[in-house]
C-alpha positions as CSV (number, residue, x, y, z in Angstrom):
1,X,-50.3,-39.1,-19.4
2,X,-47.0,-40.1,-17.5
3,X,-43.5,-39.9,-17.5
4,X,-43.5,-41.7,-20.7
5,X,-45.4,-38.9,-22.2
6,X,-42.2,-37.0,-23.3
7,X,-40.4,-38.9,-26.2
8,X,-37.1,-39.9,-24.9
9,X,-38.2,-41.5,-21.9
10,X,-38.9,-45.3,-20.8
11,X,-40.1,-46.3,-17.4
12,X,-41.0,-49.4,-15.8
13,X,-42.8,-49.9,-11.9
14,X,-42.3,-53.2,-10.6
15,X,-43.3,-55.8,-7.3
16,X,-39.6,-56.3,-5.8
17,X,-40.8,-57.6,-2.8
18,X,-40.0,-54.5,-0.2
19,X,-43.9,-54.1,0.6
20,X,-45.2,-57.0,3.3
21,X,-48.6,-56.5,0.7
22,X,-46.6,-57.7,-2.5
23,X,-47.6,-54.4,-3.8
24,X,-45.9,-52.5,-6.8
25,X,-42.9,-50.7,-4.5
26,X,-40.2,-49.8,-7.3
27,X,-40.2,-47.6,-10.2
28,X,-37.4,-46.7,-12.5
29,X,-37.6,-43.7,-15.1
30,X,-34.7,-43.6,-17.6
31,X,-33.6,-40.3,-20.2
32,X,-32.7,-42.0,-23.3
33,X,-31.9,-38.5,-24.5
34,X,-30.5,-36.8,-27.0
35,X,-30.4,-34.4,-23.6
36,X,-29.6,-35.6,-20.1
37,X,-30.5,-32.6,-18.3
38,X,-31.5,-32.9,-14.7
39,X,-33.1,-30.1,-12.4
40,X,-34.6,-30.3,-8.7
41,X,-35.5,-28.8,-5.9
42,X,-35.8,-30.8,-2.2
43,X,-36.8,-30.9,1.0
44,X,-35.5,-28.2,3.7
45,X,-36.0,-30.3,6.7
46,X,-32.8,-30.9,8.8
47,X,-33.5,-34.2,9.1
48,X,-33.2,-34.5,5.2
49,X,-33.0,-38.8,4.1
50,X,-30.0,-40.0,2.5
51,X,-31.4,-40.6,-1.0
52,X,-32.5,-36.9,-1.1
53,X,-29.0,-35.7,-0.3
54,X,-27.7,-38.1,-3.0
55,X,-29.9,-36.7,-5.4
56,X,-29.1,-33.2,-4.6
57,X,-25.3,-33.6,-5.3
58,X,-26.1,-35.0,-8.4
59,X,-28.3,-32.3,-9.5
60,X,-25.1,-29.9,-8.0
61,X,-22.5,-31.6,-9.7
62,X,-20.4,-33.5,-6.7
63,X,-20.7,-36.9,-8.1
64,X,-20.2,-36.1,-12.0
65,X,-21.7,-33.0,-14.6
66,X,-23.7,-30.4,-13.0
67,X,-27.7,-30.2,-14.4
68,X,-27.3,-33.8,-15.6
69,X,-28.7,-37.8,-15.0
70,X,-29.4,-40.0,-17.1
71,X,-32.0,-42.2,-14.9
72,X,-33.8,-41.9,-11.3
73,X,-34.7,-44.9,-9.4
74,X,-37.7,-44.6,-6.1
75,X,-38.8,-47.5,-4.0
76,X,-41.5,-47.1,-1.6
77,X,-42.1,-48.9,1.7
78,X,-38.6,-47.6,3.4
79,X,-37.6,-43.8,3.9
80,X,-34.4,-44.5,4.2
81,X,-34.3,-41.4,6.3
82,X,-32.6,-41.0,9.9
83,X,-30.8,-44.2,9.1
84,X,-27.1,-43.3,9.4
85,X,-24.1,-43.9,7.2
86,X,-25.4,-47.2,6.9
87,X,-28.5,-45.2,4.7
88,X,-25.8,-43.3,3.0
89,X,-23.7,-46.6,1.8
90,X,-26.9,-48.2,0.7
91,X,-28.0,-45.1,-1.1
92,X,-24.2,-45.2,-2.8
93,X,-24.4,-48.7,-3.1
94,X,-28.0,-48.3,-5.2
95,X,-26.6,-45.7,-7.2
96,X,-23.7,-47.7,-8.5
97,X,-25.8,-50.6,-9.2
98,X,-28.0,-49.0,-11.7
99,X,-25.6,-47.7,-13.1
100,X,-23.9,-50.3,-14.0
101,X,-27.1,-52.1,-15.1
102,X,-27.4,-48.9,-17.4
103,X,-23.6,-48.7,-18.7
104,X,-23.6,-45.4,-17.2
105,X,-21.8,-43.2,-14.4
106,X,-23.0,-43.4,-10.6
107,X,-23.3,-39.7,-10.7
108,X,-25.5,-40.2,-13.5
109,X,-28.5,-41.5,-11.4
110,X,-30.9,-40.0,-8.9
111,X,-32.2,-41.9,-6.2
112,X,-35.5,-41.2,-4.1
113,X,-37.3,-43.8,-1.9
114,X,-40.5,-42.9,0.6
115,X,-42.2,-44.6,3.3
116,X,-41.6,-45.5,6.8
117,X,-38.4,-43.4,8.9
118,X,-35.9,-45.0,10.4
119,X,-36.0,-48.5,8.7
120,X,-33.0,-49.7,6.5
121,X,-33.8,-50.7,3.0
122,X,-33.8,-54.5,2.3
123,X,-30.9,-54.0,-0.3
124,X,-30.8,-57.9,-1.4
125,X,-34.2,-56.8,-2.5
126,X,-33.7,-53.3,-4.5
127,X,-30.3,-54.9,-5.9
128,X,-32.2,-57.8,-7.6
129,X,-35.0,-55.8,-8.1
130,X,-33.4,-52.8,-10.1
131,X,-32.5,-55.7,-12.8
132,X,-35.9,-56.1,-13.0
133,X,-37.2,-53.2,-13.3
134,X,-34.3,-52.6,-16.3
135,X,-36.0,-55.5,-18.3
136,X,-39.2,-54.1,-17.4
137,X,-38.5,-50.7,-19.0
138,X,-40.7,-49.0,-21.9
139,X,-41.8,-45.9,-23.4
140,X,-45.4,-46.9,-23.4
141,X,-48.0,-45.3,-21.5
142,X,-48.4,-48.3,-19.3
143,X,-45.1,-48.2,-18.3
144,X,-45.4,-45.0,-17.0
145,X,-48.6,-46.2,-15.0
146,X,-47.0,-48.9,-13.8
147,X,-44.4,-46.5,-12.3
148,X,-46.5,-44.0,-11.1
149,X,-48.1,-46.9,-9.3
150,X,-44.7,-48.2,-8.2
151,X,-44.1,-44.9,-5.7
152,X,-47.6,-44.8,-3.8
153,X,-47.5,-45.5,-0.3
154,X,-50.7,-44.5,1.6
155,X,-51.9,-43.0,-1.7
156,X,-54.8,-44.9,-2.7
157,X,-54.9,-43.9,-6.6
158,X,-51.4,-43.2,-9.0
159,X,-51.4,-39.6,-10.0
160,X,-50.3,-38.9,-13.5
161,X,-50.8,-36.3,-15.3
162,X,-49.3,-34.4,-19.0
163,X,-49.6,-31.3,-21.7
164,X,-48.6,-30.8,-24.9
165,X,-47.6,-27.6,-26.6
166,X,-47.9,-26.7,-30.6
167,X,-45.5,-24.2,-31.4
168,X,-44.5,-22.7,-34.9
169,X,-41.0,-25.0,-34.7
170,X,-43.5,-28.4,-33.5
171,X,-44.8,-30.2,-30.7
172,X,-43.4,-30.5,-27.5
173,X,-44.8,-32.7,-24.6
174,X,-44.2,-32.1,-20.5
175,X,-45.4,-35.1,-18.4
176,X,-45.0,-36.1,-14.8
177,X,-46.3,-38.7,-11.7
178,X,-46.5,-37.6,-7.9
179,X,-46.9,-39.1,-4.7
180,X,-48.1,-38.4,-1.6
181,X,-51.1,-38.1,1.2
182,X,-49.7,-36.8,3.5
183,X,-46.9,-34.9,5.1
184,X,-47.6,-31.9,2.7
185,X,-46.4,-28.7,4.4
186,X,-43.4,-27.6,2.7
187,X,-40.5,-25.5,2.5
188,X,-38.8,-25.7,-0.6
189,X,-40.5,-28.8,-2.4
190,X,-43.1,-31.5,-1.6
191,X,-43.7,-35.4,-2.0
192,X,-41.8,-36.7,-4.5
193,X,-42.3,-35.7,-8.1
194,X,-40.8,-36.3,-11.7
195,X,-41.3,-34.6,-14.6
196,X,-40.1,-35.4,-17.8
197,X,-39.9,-33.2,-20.7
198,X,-39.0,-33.7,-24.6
199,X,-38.2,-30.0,-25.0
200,X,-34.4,-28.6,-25.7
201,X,-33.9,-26.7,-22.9
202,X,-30.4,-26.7,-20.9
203,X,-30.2,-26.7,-17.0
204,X,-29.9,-23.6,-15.9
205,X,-33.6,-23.0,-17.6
206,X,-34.9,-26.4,-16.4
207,X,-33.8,-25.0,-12.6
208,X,-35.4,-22.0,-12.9
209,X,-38.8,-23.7,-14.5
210,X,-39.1,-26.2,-11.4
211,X,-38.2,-23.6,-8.9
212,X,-40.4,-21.3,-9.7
213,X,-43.1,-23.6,-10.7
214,X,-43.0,-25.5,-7.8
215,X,-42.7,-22.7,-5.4
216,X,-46.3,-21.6,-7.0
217,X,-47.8,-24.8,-7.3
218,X,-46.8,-27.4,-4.6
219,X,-45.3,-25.4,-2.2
220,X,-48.7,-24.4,-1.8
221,X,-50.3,-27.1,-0.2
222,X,-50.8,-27.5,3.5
223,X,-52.4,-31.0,3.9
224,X,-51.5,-31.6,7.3
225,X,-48.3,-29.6,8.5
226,X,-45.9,-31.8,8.5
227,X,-42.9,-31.7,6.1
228,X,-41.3,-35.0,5.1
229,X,-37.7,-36.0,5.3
230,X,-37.6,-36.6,1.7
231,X,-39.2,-34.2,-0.3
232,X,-38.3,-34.2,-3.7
233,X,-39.5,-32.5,-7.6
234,X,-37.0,-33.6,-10.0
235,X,-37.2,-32.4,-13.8
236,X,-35.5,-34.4,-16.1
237,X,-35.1,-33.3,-20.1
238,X,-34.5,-35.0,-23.2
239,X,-34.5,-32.7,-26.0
240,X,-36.3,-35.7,-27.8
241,X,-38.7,-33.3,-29.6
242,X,-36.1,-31.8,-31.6
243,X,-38.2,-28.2,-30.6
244,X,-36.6,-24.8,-28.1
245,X,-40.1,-23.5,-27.1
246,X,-39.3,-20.0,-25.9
247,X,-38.8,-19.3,-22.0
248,X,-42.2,-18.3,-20.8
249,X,-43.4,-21.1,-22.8
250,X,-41.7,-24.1,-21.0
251,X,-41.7,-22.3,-17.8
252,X,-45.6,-22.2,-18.2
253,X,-46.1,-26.1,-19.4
254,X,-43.8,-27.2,-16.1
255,X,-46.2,-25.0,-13.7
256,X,-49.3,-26.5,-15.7
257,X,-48.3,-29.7,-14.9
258,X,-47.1,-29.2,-11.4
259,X,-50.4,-27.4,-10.7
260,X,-52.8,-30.6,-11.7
261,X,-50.0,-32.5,-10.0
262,X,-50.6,-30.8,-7.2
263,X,-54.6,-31.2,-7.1
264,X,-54.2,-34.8,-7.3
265,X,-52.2,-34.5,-4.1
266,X,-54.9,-32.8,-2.3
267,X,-57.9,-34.9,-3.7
268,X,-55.6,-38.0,-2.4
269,X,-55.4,-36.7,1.2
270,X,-55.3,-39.2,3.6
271,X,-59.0,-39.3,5.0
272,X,-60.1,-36.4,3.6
273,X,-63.8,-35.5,1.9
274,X,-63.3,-31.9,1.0
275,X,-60.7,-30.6,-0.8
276,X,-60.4,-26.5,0.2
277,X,-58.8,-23.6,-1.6
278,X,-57.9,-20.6,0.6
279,X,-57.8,-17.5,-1.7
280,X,-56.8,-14.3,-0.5
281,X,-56.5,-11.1,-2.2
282,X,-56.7,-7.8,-1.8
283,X,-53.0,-8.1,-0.4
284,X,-50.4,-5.5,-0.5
285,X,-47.7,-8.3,-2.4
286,X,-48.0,-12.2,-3.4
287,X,-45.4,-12.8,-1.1
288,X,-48.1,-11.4,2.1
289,X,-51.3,-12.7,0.5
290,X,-49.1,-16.5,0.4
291,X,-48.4,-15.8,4.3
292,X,-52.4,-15.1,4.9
293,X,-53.3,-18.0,3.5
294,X,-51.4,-20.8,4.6
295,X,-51.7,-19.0,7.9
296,X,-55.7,-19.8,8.2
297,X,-54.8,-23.6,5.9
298,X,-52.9,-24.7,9.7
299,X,-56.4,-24.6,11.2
300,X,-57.4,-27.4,12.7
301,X,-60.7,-26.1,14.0
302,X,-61.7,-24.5,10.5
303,X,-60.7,-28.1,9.1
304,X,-63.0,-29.6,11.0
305,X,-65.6,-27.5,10.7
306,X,-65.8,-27.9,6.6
307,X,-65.6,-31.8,7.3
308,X,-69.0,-30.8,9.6
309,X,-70.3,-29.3,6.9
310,X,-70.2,-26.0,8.9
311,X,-69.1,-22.6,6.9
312,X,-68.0,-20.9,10.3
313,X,-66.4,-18.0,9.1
314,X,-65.2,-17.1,12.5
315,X,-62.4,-19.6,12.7
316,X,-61.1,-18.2,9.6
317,X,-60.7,-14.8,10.9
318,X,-59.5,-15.6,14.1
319,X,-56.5,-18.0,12.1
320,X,-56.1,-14.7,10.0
321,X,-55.7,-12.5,12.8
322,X,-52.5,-14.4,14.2
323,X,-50.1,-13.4,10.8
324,X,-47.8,-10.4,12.0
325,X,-48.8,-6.6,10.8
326,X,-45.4,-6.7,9.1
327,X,-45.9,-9.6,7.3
328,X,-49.1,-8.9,5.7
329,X,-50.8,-5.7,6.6
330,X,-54.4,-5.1,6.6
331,X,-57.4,-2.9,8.7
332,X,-59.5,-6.1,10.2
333,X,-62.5,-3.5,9.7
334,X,-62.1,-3.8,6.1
335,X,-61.7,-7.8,5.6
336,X,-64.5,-9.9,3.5
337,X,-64.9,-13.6,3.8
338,X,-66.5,-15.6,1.2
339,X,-67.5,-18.9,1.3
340,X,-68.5,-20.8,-1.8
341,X,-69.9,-18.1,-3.4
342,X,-71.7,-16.3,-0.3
343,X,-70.2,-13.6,1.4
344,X,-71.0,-14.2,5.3
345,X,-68.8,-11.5,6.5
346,X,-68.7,-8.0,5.4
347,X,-66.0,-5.2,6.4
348,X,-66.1,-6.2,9.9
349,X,-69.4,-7.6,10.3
350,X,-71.7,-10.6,9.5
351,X,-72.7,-10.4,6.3
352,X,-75.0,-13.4,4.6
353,X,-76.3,-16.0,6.8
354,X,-73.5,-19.3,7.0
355,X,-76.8,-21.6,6.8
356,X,-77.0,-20.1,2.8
357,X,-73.7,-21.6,2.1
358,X,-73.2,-24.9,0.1
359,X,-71.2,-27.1,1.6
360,X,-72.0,-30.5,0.1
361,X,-69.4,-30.5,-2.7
362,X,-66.0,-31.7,-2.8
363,X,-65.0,-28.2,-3.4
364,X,-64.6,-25.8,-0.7
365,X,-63.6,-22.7,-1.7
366,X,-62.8,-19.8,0.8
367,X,-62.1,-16.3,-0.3
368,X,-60.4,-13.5,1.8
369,X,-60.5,-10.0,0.6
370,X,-58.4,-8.0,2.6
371,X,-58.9,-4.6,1.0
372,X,-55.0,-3.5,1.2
373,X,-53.6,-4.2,-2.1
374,X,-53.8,-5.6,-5.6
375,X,-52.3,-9.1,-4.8
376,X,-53.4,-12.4,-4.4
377,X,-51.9,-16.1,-4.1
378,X,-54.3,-19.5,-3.3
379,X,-53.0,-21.7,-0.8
380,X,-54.6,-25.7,-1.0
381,X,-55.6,-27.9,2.1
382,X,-57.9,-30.4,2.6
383,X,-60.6,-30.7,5.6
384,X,-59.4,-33.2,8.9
385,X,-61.7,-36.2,9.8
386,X,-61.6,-39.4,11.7
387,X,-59.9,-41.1,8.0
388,X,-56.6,-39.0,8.8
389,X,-56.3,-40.4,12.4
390,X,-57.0,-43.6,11.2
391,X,-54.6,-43.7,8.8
392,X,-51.3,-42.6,10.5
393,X,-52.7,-44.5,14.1
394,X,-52.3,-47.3,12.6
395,X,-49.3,-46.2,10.0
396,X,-46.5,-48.5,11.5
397,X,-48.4,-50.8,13.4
């Protein structure tokens, strides 16, 4: 249900010692191959951590073979973000060490690490505990718990998840762990994410399968707003399976995956007790129906109001009223709102009563139709209550 899913793979998730709680806080997934291919797409913040950076020359090719690593290592507990060139060394530094712990290349390993900004990693710590975590290292399913659990920070369960495919030429499996809670508002990726995969693909395909997956998938969550310094999906591919599954095929498993991924996310949100999709449709392109909906998921006001309990249409279409006529066109006149199942209002109107509305489940489900086009796209968020303060008031103190 992992990253051990995929033959080829072996992971292990370890206690080094970086977390004050003596929780898990290192993970290490290694491609035993045949295929070391490597794919990824990161964070667009400017304030982008040195581990991300690292990993993104690898995936380009600066420190070795483009499309190719053989092994990523992720602690949690320390960014590493905003630290300097003392972040870059250490980063370096990490790097090297695995790889020679793995008789491979530097530019053969991906490194990702989450948590607080702005503090240093304890490198005594993830030296020592890397050689742990490579006598810790398996192919069983537990291993790929135990790594899962290894990268959670304010997560409170490890999110796993994996499909397999029967094809005429076999069995191929696609498998892959997330974390994150919060800081999910992003730009070109989100949280940190691996997926493994026993398929023969080469990199070129495995680039455009995470790309476009995650831009569909991921990218559209809006937890909070915020967009983290060290955003990271990495694909990794071992060809293990012996099988080629056709194009459309692989690029469907990796969006499958990223999309359950992705749920688990939102479920996980810090504080939250409803988890809302924001549908709209009736859009004159994907690309305006995308900008609708993540335009009302910034609400704060309509986030409260589902965590009230209250299906108040009218912050929705106040939100939707702010996107620019030449980013999504509509007539306002002509816009529906639907709220778990009941319509409340009507071209322009109120329609059915918001006291007939449903609001007890963990679903909330909001659906804009705005009578323009034949397009649609979902955007994910979650509602805002007292938990979320809570939680990052208290975050470094």
């Amino acid at each position: 249900m992992s990253v051990t899913a995929a033959k080829g793979f072996r992971a292990a998730g370890i206690r080094a010692g970086l977390k004050p709680s003596g929780s898990p806080d290192l993970a290490l997934v290694v491609n035993d191959g045949p295929l070391d291919v490597a794919a990824g797409v990161f964070t667009t913040n400017r304030f982008i951590a040195a581990p991300a950076v690292w990993s993104r020359e690898v995936v380009a090719g600066e420190h070795g073979r483009p499309g190719a690593a053989r092994a990523v290592i992720v602690n949690s507990g320390s960014a590493n973000a905003c630290t300097g060139a003392r972040g870059a060394a250490d980063t370096t530094a990490t790097a090297e060490h695995v790889a020679g712990l793995l008789d491979a290349d530097a530019g053969d390993i991906l490194v990702c690490s989450t948590g607080v900004i702005g503090v240093p990693i304890d490198m005594p710590v993830i030296l020592e505990g890397a050689g742990a975590a490579v006598r810790a290292l398996a192919a069983s399913e537990q291993a790929g718990h135990d790594a899962a659990e290894a990268i959670m920070t304010t997560d409170t369960v490890p999110k796993e998840d994996a499909v397999t495919v029967t094809g005429p030429d076999g069995a191929w499996t696609t498998g892959g762990m997330v974390k994150g809670v919060g800081m999910l508002a992003p730009g070109m990726a989100t949280m940190l994410c691996f997926i493994t995969t026993d398929a023969v693909v080469d990199a070129r395909s495995a680039e455009r399968a995470v790309s476009a997956a995650a831009a569909r998938t991921v990218n559209r969550i809006n937890s909070d707003g915020c967009m983290s310094t060290n955003d990271t999906v990495l694909l990794l591919a071992s060809g293990a399976s012996g099988v080629a599954p056709e194009p459309e095929a692989f690029d469907d498993a990796v969006v499958e995956v990223l999309a359950r991924l992705g749920r688990r996310l939102v479920a996980d949100a810090e504080g939250a007790t409803h988890d809302i999709a924001i549908t709209v449709m009736g859009a004159v392109s994907e690309a305006a129906a995308e900008t609708a909906a993540r335009a009302v998921s910034s609400s704060n006001l309509l986030k409260c109001a589902v965590a009230g309990g209250d299906a108040n249409w009218g912050r929705v279409l106040s939100q939707l009223g702010t996107v620019p006529e030449d980013a999504c066109p509509f007539d306002p006149d002509l816009v529906d709102v639907t709220i778990n199942g009941v319509t409340i209002f009507r071209h322009g109107g109120p329609g059915e009563s918001r006291e007939a509305v449903d609001m007890s489940a963990r679903e909330t489900r909001i659906d804009i139709d705005l009578s323009a086009g034949d397009a649609c796209a979902t955007v994910w968020t979650n509602d805002l209550t007292h938990g979320y303060v809570t939680i990052n008031g208290d975050y470094t103190t």
